[in-house]
Structure formats: C-alpha cells, structure tokens
VMD Tcl script that draws the C-alpha trace (Angstrom):
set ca {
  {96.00 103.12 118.15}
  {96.52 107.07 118.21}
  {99.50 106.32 115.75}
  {97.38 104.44 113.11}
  {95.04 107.19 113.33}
  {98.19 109.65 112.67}
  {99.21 107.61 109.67}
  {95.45 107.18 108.01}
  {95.90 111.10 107.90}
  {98.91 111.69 106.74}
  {98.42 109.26 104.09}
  {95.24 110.54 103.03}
  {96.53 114.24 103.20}
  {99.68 113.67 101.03}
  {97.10 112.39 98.60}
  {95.00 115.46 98.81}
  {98.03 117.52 98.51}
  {98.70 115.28 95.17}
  {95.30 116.42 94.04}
  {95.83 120.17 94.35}
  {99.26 119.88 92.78}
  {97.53 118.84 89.64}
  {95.28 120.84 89.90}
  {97.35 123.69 90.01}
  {98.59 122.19 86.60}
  {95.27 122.30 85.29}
  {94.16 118.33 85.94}
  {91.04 117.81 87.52}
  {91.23 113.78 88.35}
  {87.94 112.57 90.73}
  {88.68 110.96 93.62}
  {86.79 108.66 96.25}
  {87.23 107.81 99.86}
  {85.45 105.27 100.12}
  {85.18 103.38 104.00}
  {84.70 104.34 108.02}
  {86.39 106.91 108.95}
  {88.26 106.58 112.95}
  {88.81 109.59 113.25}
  {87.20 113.56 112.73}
  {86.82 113.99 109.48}
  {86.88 117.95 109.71}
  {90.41 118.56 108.98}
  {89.93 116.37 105.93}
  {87.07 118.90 104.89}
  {88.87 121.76 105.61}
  {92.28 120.76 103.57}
  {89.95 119.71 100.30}
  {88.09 123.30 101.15}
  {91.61 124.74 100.95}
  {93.17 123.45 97.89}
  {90.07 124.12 95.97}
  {89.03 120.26 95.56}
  {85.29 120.09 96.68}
  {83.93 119.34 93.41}
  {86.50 116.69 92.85}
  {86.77 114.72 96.38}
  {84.09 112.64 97.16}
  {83.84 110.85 100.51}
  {81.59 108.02 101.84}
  {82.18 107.46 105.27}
  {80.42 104.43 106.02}
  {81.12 100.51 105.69}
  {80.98 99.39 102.26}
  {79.04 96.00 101.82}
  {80.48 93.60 99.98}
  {77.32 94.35 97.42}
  {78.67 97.98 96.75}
  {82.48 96.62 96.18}
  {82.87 96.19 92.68}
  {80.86 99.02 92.07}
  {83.50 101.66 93.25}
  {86.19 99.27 91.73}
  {84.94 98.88 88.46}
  {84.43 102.61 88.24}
  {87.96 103.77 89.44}
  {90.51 104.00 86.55}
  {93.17 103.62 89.03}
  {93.95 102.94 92.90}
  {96.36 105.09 95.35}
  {97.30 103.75 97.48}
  {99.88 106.36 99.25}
  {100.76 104.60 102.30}
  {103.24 105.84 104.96}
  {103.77 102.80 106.62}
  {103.07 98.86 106.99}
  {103.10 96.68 103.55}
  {99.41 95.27 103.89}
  {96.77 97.14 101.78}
  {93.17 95.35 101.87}
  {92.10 97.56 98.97}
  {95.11 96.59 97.37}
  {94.19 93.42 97.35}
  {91.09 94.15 96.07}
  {92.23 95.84 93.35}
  {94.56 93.15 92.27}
  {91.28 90.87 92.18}
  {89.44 93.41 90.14}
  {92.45 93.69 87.74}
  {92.81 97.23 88.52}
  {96.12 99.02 88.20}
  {97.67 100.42 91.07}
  {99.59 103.72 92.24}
  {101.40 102.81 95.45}
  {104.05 103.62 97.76}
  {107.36 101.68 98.60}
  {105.28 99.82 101.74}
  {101.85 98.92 99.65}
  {104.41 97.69 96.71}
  {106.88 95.32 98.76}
  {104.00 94.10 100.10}
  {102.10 92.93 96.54}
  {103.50 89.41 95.54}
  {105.86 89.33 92.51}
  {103.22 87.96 90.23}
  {101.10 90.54 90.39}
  {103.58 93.51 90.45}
  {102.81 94.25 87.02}
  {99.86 96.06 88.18}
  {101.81 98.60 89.71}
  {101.65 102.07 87.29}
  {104.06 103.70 89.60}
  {106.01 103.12 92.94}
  {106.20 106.33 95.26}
  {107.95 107.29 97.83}
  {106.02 107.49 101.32}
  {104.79 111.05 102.13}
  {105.87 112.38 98.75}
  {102.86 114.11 97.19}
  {104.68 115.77 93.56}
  {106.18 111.71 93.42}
  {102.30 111.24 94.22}
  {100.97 113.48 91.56}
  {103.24 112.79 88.95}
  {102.57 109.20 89.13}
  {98.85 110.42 89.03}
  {99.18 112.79 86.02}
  {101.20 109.82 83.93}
  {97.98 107.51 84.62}
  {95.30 110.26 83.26}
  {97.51 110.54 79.97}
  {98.15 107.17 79.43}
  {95.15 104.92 78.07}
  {94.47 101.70 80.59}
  {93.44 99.73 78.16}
  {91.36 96.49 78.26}
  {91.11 96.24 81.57}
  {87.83 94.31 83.00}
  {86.37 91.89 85.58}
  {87.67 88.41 84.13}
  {84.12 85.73 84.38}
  {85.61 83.81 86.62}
  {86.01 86.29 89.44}
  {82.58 88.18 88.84}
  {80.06 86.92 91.50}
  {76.82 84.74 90.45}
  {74.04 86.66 89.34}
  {76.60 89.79 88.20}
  {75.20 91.63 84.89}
  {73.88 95.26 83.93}
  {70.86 95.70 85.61}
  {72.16 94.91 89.19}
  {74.85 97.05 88.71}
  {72.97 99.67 87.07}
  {70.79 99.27 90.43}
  {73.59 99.03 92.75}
  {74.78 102.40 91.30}
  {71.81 103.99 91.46}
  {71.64 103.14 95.16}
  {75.19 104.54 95.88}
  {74.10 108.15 94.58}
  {71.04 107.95 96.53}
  {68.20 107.53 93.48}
  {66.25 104.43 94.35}
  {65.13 103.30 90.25}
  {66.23 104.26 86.94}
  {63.96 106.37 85.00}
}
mol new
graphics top color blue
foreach p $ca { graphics top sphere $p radius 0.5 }
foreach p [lrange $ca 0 end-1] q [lrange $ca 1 end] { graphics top cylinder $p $q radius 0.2 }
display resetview
C-alpha cells in the first residue's frame, strides 16, 4: 500500500515538474487534479508553491460523483496521464469514452486496446517530465479539432442547462445570474 502511495506521487510530481518546465518557456497550460487524495497533500502544495504554479494547478480532493464526470471531461482539452507503473488507468478509460485525447506514458499506453490507440497525442516515457512537457507543449499548439460527446454515450436528460448547473456547482455558485 505504502508503494502505491509512492507512485501516486511521483507520478503526479513529474507532472508538476512538466508544468514548470513550460512554464519556464513561457506556457501557462491549467491543470486539474481532480479525485481523493491517500495521502498528505502538503508536499503537493509546497512543489506547485515552488515552481510558481498556484494560479495554474487546481485541486479537488474529494470523490467525484458520477454527476460531476463529464463536467471535468468535457472541459479538459487533453488527459495526462504520466504513470510510473501498472497499465490500468480508470480515467483513461474515461477519457476514451468521452473521446478525449490522451498524453500517456509507456504503462497507461500498452494498456489502451489497439482500437482506440489513436487517441494517444503522445507516448512518454515513465518519470520523464521534459518527454512530459514536450508532449504537453505539442498539444497547446496543435488545434484538437471536432472533438465532442457522440449522442449515444451522453446520459438521458444531458443538455445546457444541467451542465451549466452542474458547473456552477463545481465552482461553488449555487444559480446562474
């Protein structure tokens, strides 16, 4: 258990690192952690602190309900998925339903099933944040065109206003004005 702790980390530190590469190289992509955190999250706070990323790392440790999902899908232009190790990735799989394109390590990329490989922007190398932010940068200058929630997949009920509402209730307002 300590090790899977270890890895979530890592992981999530080589993408921070990422992050302050480009921004170093003056790109300023947003980013969201979005799930439960197992472990302190203070040394998370304290590397975003010290690369400079505070206005560009948001995190929302808590359980996302399955209401919230395609909320923080629909309004990511990519996923990272910067594994170190282990080939099974439920927001990958997510993402694939959603149709969104994916940045992912070796592990999260072996693990995605041929048909839908062509999702994949970039395959990185585990634990290699300039692979990491490269792959990044190439994604924020190229358009991702077209991409949306085909009708079949949406859920029942799905249109503007729940969403709009859904959204609303993610940044903490409670109605639109």
């Amino acid at each position: 258990h300590q090790f899977s702790q270890a890895q979530a980390l890592l992981r999530v530190h080589v993408l921070l690192d990422a992050l302050g590469r480009l921004r170093s190289a003056g790109k300023y992509p947003q980013l969201a952690i979005v799930g439960e955190f197992w472990d302190d999250q203070a040394e998370y706070h304290a590397h975003i602190e010290r690369l400079g990323l505070a206005g560009q790392v948001r995190i929302e440790d808590r359980y996302a309900p399955n209401e919230e999902i395609a909320v923080w899908f629909c309004a990511a232009d990519c996923l990272a998925a910067p594994y170190i190790a282990g080939t099974q990735s439920g927001a990958s799989s997510i993402a694939l339903a959603y149709g969104l394109p994916i940045i992912a390590s070796r592990q999260v990329a072996e693990g995605i099933a041929a048909e839908n490989r062509g999702q994949l922007l970039a395959v990185v190398p585990p634990g290699d944040a300039d692979a990491l932010a490269e792959a990044i940068a190439a994604a924020m200058d190229a358009p991702l065109a077209g991409r949306s929630l085909p009708a079949e997949r949406r859920a029942p009920g799905d249109d503007w206003q729940r969403l709009v509402q859904t959204i609303l209730q993610a940044a903490g307002q409670t109605e639109a004005a």
